[in-house]
C-alpha angles and dihedrals in degrees: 000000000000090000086059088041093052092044086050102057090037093064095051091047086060084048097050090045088052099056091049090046089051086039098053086041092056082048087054090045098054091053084052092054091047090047101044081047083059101050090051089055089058089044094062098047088050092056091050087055093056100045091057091047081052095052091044096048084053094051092046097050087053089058099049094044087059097049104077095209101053117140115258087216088061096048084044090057095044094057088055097058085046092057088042098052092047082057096043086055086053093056096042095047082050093053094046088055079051094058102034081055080065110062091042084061086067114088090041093051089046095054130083094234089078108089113225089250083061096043104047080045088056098049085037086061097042086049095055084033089054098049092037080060086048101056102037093056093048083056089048086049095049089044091051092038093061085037084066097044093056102049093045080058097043073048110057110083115247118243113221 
């Protein structure tokens, strides 16, 4: 009888462990989610960053088109922050796809029909996921940051 008794309350001291493990997991989660908001916030604001220095770099390779003594070196440079911002959408286009996956992992990694293993691979994932987004967009804000800088300098007219 106290075999049955011990297994007993055995079993419902795994069951109990398992409902704190999954209840400390869906608190994990949760950070991840804020985190993972935050960094589509800055996202956005990031992609609105990039459209105007689009637009800018556009409008400054028109100018410099029209004008007959402009410097090869600038067009050249230019180019290069052309080719860089159509990269730059393309990874941003690709990080947007990252953080909308999160939120439709929602309503699976709530529920009770996802196992612990899953669900610690999941947050594992959104962990590596969220950091992958972090540092991707600081490498998008370095990269628009020294397009700026560029074009104030192309410009800036020359004195003779």
């Amino acid at each position: 009888m106290k075999k049955i008794m011990l297994l007993g309350v055995l079993a419902a001291s795994i069951l109990t462990s398992c409902d704190d493990t999954r209840k400390v997991l869906h608190d994990q989660y949760l950070e991840y989610v804020m985190h993972t908001d935050s960094l589509d916030v800055v996202h956005d604001a990031m992609s609105v960053r990039h459209d105007a220095l689009k637009t800018d770099t556009r409008t400054l390779s028109q100018k410099l088109k029209d004008v007959e003594e402009t410097d090869s070196i600038a067009i050249a440079d230019l180019a290069k922050h052309q080719v860089l911002l159509k990269q730059q959408a393309a990874s941003l286009g690709k990080l947007k796809k990252l953080i909308e996956s999160h939120a439709d992992v929602k309503t699976y990694f709530m529920s009770d029909s996802i196992s612990v293993d899953d669900m610690e691979a999941q947050l594992l994932e959104m962990e590596a996921n969220n950091s992958d987004i972090a540092a991707r967009l600081t490498k998008i804000k370095t990269e628009l940051k020294m397009i700026e800088k560029e074009q104030e300098s192309l410009k800036k007219p020359e004195t003779h």
